[in-house]
Steps between C-alpha positions, in 0.01 A plus 500: 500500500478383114723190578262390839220534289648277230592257769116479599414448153734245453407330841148526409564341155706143717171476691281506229746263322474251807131524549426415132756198509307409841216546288608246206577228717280238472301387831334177598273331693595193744215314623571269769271195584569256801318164499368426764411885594564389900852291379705792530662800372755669240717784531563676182829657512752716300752278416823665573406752752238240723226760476192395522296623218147652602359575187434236296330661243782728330836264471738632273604357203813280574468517890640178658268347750529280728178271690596337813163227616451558916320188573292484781455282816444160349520535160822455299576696127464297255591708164408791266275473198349694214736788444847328664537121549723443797507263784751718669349679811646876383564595101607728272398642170517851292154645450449518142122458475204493726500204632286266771704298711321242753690373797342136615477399839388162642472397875805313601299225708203266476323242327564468133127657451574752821788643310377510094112529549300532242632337161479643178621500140672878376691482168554141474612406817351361867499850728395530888224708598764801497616376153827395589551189279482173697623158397334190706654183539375133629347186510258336259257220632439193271199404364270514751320127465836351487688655757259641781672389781768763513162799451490557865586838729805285647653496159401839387701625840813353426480579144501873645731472808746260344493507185470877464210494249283821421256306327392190444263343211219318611442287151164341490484208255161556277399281234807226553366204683355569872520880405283797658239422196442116656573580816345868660726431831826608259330812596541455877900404438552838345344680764714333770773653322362846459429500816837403671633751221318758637557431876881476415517860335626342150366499166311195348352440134167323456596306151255298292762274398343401205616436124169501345349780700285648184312166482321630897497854469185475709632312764816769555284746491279401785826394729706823408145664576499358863852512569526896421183572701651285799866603469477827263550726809869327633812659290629159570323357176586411152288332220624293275227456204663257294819281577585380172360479217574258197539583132226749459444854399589786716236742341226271394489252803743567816421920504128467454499215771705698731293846430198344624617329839663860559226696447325235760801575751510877480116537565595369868897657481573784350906470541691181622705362246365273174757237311394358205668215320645485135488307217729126478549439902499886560810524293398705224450835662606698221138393315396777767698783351274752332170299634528564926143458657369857605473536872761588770688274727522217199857360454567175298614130569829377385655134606805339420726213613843601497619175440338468157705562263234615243375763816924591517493544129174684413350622820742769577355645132171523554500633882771796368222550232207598748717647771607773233186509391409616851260159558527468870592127569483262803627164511236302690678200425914403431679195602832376520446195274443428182142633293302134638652554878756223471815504273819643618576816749733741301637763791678700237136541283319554842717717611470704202095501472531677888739744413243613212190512694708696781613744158154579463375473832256164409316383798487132478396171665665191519363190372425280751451423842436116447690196591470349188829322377550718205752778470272850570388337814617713810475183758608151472245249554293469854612864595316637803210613386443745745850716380749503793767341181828434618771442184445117502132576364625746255529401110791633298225769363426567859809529640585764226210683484469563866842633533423721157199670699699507839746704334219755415313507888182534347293418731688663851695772324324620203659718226 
């Protein structure tokens, strides 16, 4: 009898034991997110076993884990975020922490502005409305008064279907000579292009392709005034305050300029996307660290010619600056050439400016559709001006680019 009851004391003292080192484990909390909330599902799982795990609210310290992303009918995974950063579909980790872990979703068919929506700026970079980060690529007009023949709907079409462009830059000239400040109809070009924009499902920037834009700060404000009230409503649009500035100050001149024609825009839209240009040719974009305008939705100009070999040598610099700095960049404006649009095409530099804006996910815009005989022209001179560009019509530039977007399907397959 004495050596059962020991036995139940001893018993009785292993269960204790276990429930207080139940008790000192540590538990935590996984919070799961999915982006957007109809894109799919995730299975949380027990690593080893394939349990699923129901209660997400008391993890144990050192559990592995395991998230497989269910998409659903017409959407396709696109990665984790937050907590785990993964682009593979099911992954593992130990739970040592609570942690949030978002899986992003994104429909797998569309338009360019179908599939991302809504654009935004979060944490430096160009997000969809579900805040899956985005990077746009296309086709810059030239200067409106110089080269309006090719700002038609024609043009805008095979930009999209061909060419594979997500966007395209509709750059109204301003105080050069015949600009929108001479000549009101400038006005009517850009809306053509808007327009056909919109009807095509890609994005399109309204840019005041000016280099003296502080000297008319009344003008831009009136123009940006009636283009948000007309277009502020269509996801499709992008403004473009300032295209490039000269040698003047970021704080006292460009950023005060700027503040004021935004302030005008977001009276008549509240969210679509704002780029303002930097100091020197919107190359000096790490003035802006430490001095961003407030507002949301603001990301910053930056331009370069890859064949420059001052661009090659200091460019690089000053975008790594910003970009780790978390100033969210676009680059309205590159070319293949060198910094005056003629010179020589270097593949090797060229090559090398892509791979970087693809590193940190830069949408960009090519400069230009124009059959101009200089080296950043995308056609050769006489080139259909109604698109419809077979290789013959095709520049050097254009012949590159357009296989450089192709590559990408921007425009009938975008990821």
């Amino acid at each position: 009898m004495q050596f059962i009851t020991n036995m139940l004391v001893v018993l009785s003292l292993l269960l204790i034991s276990c429930d207080n080192k139940e008790e000192s484990i540590e538990k935590h909390v996984l919070s799961i997110k999915i982006l957007p909330e109809e894109g799919g599902s995730v299975e949380v799982l027990e690593e080893a076993s394939g349990i699923p795990i129901v209660d997400l609210t008391s993890i144990p310290e050192g559990e592995n884990i395991q998230l497989k992303a269910i998409p659903e009918d017409n959407y396709q995974f696109v990665g984790w975020t937050d907590g785990v950063e993964s682009s593979i579909t099911s992954v593992a980790f130990v739970m040592t922490e609570d942690l949030t872990v978002s899986a992003l979703f994104r429909k797998d068919s569309g338009t360019p502005v179908e599939v991302y929506g809504q654009l935004g700026i979060e944490g430096g970079q160009l997000v969809d409305e579900s805040k899956v980060q985005v990077q746009l690529r296309g086709m810059s007009l030239f200067w409106s008064q110089w080269m309006s023949k090719y700002w038609n709907q024609q043009v805008i079409d095979w930009l999209a279907i061909d060419w594979e462009s997500s966007i395209v830059r509709a750059s109204m000239g301003v105080d050069a000579n015949g600009g929108f400040l001479s000549n009101q109809e400038e006005k009517v070009k850009v809306e053509t292009v808007v327009d056909a924009a919109i009807d095509k499902g890609i994005y399109v920037i309204i840019d005041w392709h000016s280099h003296h834009a502080e000297d008319y700060p009344q003008e831009a404000v009136s123009f940006f005034s009636e283009m948000a009230k007309k277009y502020g409503q269509y996801p499709n649009v992008i403004y473009e305050v300032y295209n490039e500035p000269l040698d003047v100050s970021w704080s006292q001149t460009i950023k005060p300029y700027a503040e004021e024609v935004i302030q005008t825009i977001r009276a008549k839209d509240p969210d679509n996307l704002i780029l303002v240009g930097t100091p020197n040719w919107s190359q000096d974009v790490d003035d802006v660290i430490g001095n961003t305008i407030q507002g949301t939705n603001i990301a910053y100009v930056f331009h370069f010619y890859a064949s420059d070999s001052w661009h090659y040598q200091s460019l690089f610099t000053k975008a790594n600056s910003a970009i780790e700095a978390g100033i969210p960049l676009f680059v309205t404006e590159w070319g293949v050439s060198e910094a005056n649009g003629g010179g020589d095409f270097n593949r090797t530099w060229t090559q090398e400016w892509i791979q970087f804006m693809d590193k940190n996910k830069l949408s960009w815009c090519n400069w230009a559709i124009a059959d101009k005989e200089e080296t950043s022209a995308a056609l050769k001179p006489s080139a259909n001006i109604n698109g419809n560009w077979g290789s013959s019509e095709l520049s050097e530039s254009g012949s590159y680019i357009r296989n450089v977007l192709r590559a990408h399907k921007g425009y009938s397959n975008p990821k």
